[in-house]
C-alpha positions as CSV (number, residue, x, y, z in Angstrom):
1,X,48.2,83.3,-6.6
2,X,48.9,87.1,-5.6
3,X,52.4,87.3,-4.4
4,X,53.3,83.8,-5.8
5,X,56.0,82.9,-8.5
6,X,55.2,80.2,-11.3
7,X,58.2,79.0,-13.3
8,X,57.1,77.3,-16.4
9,X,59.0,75.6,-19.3
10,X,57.2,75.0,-22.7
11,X,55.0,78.4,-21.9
12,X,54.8,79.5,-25.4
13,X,52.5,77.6,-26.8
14,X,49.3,74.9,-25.9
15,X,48.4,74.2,-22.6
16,X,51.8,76.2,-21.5
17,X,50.8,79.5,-22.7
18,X,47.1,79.2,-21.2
19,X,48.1,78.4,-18.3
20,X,50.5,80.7,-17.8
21,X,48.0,83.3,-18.8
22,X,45.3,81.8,-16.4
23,X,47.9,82.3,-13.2
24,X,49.1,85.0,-14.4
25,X,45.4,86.6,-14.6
26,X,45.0,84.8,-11.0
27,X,47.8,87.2,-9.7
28,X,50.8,85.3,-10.1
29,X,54.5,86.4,-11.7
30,X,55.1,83.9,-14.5
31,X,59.0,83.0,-14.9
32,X,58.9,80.9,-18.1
33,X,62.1,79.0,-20.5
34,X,61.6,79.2,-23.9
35,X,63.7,78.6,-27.2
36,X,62.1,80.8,-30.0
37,X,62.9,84.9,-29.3
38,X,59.6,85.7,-30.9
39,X,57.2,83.3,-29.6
40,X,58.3,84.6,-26.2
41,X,58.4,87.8,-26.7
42,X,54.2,87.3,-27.9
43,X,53.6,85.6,-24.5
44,X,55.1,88.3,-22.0
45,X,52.7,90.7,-24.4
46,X,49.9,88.4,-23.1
47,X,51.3,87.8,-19.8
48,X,51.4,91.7,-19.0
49,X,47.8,92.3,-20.4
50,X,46.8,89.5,-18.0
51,X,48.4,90.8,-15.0
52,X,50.8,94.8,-16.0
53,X,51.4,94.8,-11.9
54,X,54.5,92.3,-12.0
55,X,57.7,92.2,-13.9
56,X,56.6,88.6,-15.4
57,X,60.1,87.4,-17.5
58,X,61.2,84.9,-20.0
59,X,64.9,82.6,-20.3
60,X,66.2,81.5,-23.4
61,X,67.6,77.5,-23.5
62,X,67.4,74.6,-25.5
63,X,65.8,72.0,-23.2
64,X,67.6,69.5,-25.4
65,X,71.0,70.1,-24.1
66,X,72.1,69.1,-19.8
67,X,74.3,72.1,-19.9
68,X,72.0,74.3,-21.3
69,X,69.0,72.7,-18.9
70,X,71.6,73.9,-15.9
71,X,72.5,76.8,-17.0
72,X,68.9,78.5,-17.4
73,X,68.0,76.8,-14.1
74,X,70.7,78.6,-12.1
75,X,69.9,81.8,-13.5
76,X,66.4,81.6,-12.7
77,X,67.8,79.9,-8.5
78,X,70.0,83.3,-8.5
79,X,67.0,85.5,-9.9
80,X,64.2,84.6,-7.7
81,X,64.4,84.5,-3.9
82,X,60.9,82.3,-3.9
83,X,59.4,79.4,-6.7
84,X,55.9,79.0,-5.5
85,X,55.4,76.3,-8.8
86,X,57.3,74.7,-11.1
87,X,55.5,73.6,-14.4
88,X,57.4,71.4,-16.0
89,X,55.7,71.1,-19.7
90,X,58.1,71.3,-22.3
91,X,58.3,68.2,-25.0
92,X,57.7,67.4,-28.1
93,X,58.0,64.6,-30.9
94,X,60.2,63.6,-32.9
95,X,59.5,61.6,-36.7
96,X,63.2,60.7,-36.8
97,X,65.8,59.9,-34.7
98,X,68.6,62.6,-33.2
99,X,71.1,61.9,-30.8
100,X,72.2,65.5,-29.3
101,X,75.3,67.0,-28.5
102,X,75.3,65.1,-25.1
103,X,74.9,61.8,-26.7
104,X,71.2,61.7,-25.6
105,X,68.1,60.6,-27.2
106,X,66.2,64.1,-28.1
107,X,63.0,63.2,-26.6
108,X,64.2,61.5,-23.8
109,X,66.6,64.6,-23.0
110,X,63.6,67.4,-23.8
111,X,60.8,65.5,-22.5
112,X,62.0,63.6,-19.0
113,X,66.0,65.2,-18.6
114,X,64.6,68.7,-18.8
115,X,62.4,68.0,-16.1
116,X,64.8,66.2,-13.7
117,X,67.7,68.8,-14.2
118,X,66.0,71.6,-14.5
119,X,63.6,70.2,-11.1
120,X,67.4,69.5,-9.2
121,X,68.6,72.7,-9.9
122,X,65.6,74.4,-8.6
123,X,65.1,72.3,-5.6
124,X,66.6,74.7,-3.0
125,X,64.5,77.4,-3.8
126,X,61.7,75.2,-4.1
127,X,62.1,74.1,-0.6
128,X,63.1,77.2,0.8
129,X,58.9,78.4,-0.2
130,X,56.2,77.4,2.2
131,X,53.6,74.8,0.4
132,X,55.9,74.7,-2.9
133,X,54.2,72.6,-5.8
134,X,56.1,70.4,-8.8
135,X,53.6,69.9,-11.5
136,X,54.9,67.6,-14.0
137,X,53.1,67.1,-17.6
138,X,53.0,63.2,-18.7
139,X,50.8,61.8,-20.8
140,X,48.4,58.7,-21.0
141,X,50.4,58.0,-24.2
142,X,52.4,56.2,-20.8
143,X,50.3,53.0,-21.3
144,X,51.5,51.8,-24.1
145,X,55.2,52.1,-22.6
146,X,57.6,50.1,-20.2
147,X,61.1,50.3,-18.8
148,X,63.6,48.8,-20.6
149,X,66.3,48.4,-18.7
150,X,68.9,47.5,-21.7
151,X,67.7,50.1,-23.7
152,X,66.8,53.4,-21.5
153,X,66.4,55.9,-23.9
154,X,65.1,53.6,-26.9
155,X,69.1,54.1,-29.0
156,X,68.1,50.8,-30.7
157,X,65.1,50.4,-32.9
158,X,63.9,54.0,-32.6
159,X,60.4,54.7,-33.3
160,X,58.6,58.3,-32.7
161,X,55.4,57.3,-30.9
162,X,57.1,54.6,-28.8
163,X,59.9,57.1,-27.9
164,X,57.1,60.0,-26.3
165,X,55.3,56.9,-25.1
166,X,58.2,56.0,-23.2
167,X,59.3,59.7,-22.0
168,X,55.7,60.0,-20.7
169,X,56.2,56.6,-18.7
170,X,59.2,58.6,-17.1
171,X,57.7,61.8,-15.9
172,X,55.3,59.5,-13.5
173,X,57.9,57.7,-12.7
174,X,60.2,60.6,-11.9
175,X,57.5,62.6,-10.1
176,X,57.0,59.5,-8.0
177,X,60.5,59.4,-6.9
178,X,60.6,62.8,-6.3
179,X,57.3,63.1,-4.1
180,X,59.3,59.9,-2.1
181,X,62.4,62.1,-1.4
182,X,60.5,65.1,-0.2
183,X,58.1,63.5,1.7
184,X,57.5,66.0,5.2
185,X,59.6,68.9,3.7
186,X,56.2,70.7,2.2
187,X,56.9,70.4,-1.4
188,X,54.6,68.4,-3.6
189,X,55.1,66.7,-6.8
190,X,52.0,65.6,-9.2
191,X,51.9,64.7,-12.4
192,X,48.6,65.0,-15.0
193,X,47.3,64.1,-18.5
194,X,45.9,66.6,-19.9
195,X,43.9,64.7,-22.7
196,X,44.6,65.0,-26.3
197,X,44.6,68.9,-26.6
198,X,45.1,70.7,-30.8
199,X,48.2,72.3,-30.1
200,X,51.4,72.8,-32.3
201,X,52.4,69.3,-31.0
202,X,53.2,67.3,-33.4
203,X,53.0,70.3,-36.7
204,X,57.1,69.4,-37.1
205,X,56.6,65.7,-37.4
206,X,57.2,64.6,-41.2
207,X,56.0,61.7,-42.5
208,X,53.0,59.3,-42.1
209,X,53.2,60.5,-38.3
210,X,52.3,64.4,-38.9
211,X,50.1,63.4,-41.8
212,X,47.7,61.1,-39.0
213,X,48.4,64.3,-36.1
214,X,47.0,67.0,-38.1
215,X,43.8,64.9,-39.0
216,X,43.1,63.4,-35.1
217,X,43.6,67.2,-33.9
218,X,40.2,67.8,-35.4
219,X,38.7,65.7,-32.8
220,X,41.5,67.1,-29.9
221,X,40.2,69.1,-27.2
222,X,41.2,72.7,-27.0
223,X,44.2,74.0,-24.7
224,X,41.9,76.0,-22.7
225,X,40.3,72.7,-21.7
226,X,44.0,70.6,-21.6
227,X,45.1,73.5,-19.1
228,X,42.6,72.9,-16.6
229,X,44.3,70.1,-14.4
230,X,47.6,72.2,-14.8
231,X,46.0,75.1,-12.9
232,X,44.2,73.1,-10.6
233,X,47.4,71.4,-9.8
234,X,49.6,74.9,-9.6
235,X,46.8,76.8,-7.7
236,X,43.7,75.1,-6.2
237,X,43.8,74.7,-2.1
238,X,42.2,71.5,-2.8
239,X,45.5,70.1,-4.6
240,X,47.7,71.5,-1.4
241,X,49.3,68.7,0.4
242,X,48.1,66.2,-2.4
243,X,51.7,64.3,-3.9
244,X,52.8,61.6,-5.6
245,X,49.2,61.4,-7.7
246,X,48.3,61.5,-11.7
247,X,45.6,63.4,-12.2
248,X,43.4,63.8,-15.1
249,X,40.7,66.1,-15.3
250,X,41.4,67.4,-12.1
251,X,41.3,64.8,-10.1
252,X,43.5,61.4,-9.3
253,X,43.7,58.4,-11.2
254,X,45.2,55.8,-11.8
255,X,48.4,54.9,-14.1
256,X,49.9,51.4,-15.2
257,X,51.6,49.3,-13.2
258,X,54.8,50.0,-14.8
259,X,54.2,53.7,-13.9
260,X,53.6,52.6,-9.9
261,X,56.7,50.6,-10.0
262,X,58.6,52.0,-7.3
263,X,62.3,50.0,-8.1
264,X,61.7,50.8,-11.4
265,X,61.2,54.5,-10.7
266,X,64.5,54.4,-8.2
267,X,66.5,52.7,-11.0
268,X,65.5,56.0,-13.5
269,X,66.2,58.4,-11.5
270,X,70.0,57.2,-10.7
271,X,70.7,56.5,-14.1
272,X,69.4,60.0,-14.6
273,X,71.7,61.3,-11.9
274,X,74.7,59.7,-13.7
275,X,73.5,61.1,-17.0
276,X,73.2,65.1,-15.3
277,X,76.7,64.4,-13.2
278,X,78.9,62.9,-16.4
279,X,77.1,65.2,-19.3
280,X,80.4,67.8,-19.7
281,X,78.7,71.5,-18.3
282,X,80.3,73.5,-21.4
283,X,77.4,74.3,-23.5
């Protein structure tokens, strides 16, 4: 990863932060978005003891807002002349229901929007760097989901688990679009589970929900292990050419049938396009 570039959203924490430390330690300048000043500040301390040869450098957004999503993004397009990854990982949970500023469901605009936007604006210099990679985080949490086309970003009858259910079902569906579209241009796009990992997921849900997360995280696997597939994906020569996939544990498998639903997975990511073009760009 010498030489390489690695932008990465949700960096400050979980499988985020150790794999940005792995690459970084690999040789790579990590380019990471995060929300909370000192959280980020802690993780280009770790970064630099990692790898003190590059200038490695952190953004500041709310992933929850389009405008904000575009914004970061083109300062990162004007920064860097080269992306040699894109790590999309930010998400979180939400107990109750919050419509943002934009008029979006919160975690369908942090978990899939960010990726989309954030993946649009970035596209040119993605495709501008030879053997470019999209790595997408989803979730098997996808299997208990499916598109509703009435009801896209669950307005009605909100419920927390069905909502990141639901916003994982998107990222595959999103990164299977988007390997489609840049089929023979040398970027790849994969998407991965990285098994229940004990991170700070979940430690703001209220309620029942956080009361059940912070018992099953003592029988969660450790971000060390959940970042494995994530690296593999952003760095391993076997991985280069490989699109379109889900992998878990480093290797392909196999998602739904909802998530391999091609129409389906053309129908998000218009409405997604409509939702990015129409969201006003004043933050």
């Amino acid at each position: 990863m010498k030489g390489k570039v690695v932008v990465i959203t949700g960096a400050t924490s979980g499988i985020g932060q150790i794999a940005a430390e792995r690459l970084a330690a690999m040789g790579a300048r990590i380019v990471f978005v995060a929300r909370d000043k000192v959280r980020a500040q802690a993780t280009l301390e770790r970064l630099r003891k990692q790898n003190s040869s590059v200038e490695h450098r952190a953004y500041y957004a709310d992933l929850s807002r389009v405008p904000e999503m575009k914004r970061v993004a083109a300062e990162i397009a004007a920064a860097e002349t080269r992306i040699d990854v894109l790590l999309n990982n930010a998400g979180a949970m939400f107990s109750q229901q919050h419509v943002t500023e934009d008029g979006l469901e919160r975690t369908f605009a942090l978990n899939h929007m960010s990726y989309f936007v954030v993946t649009q604006v970035l596209r040119e210099r993605l495709l501008s760097t030879p053997d470019a990679r999209i790595v997408n985080t989803s979730s098997n949490a996808h299997r208990g989901a499916h598109v509703d086309y009435n009801d896209l970003q669950m307005m009605h009858g909100y419920r927390m688990f069905k909502a990141y259910c639901l916003s994982k079902l998107y990222n595959i569906l999103f990164t299977r679009e988007l390997s489609r579209q840049l089929q023979g241009t040398g970027v790849t796009a994969n998407c991965f589970h990285p098994g229940f990992v004990a991170t700070r997921f979940g430690d703001d849900t209220s309620g029942a929900g956080g009361l059940l997360f912070r018992v099953i995280k003592h029988f969660a696997i450790t971000p060390e292990k959940g970042a494995e597939t994530p690296v593999f994906l952003a760095s391993a020569e076997q991985a280069k050419g490989v699109t379109g996939e889900y992998f878990y544990k480093c290797a392909p498998t196999s998602p739904t049938k909802h998530a391999v639903d091609d129409a389906a997975a053309r129908w998000l990511w218009a409405q997604s396009e409509k939702i990015s073009q129409t969201v006003s760009h004043s933050a």
